[in-house]
Every structure is written in structure tokens, then in C-alpha cells.
PLY file of the C-alpha trace (Angstrom):
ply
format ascii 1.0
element vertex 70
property float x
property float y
property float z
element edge 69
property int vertex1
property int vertex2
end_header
106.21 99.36 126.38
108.39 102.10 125.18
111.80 102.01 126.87
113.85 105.59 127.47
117.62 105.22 126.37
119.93 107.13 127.30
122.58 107.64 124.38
125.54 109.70 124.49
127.38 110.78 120.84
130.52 111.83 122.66
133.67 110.36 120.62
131.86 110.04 117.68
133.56 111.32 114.50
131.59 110.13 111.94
128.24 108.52 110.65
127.62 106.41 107.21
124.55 104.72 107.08
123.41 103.33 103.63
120.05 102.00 102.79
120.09 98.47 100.74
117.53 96.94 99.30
117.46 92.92 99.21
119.17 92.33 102.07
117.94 89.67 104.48
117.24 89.93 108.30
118.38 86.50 110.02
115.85 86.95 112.85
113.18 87.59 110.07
114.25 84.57 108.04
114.50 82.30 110.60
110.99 83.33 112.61
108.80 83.93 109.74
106.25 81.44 110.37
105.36 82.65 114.11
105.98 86.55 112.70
102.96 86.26 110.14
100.86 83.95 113.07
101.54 86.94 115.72
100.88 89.64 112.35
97.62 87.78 111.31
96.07 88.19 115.32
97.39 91.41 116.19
95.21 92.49 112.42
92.10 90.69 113.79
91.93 92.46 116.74
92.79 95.75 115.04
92.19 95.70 111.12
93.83 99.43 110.89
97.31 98.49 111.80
99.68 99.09 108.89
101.90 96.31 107.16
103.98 98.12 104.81
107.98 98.56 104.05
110.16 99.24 106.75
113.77 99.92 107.03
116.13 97.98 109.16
119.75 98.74 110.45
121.23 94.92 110.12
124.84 95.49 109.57
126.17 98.00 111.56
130.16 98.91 113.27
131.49 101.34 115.41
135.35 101.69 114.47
137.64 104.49 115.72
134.48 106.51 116.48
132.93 106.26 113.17
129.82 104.25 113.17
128.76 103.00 110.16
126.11 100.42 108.66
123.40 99.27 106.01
0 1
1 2
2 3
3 4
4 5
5 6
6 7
7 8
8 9
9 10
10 11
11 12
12 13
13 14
14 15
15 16
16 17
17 18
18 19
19 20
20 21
21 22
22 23
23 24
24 25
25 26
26 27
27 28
28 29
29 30
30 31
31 32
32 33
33 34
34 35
35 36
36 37
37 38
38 39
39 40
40 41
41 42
42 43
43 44
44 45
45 46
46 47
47 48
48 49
49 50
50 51
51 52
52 53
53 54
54 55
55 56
56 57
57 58
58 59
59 60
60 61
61 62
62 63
63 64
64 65
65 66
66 67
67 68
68 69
């Protein structure tokens, strides 16, 4: 299921990238309900899986070659 991307940095004359705790993911909000259905099956066939903290890009830019996000 992996997917190979090709990405090219060329032009890029910066990077900010700041973690933020709080924030909420739209997609995350809005789907939560199916999210913890699909979460609890995918655990009964496989009790090892892991359900812990992750970090998410949400807000993100690209302006004048500086990409930047939180």
C-alpha cells in the first residue's frame, strides 16, 4: 500500500515547521465515529497494533520558496 513519491526540493529556500499541541484535525473531527469503528476491528484482528500520539502537519504554506507549517 505504500506509494513512492517523487519529491524534488529545488527552489526551496527555507523550512519552519512548528509542533502545536491542541490543535484540531477537521478530517479527524468530523470522522471520528467511523475512525474508532475501523480502530476497534483493525485491534481485534491484531491486538499488538499501537494507538498512541502522533504528530500531524495540518497547516502548512509554501510562499516564495519557504515552506512553512504547524
Amino acid at each position: 500500500m505504500a506509494k513512492h513519491l517523487d519529491l524534488s526540493l529545488n527552489g526551496f529556500t527555507g523550512v519552519s515547521v512548528r509542533p502545536e499541541t491542541g490543535l484540531a484535525w477537521e478530517f479527524e473531527t468530523k470522522h471520528r465515529a467511523a475512525i474508532d469503528a475501523h480502530w476497534a476491528e483493525a485491534v481485534s484482528r491484531n491486538a499488538h497494533l499501537w494507538n498512541g500520539r502522533t504528530m500531524k502537519l495540518i497547516h502548512y504554506r509554501l510562499d516564495n520558496g519557504r515552506f512553512s507549517g504547524k
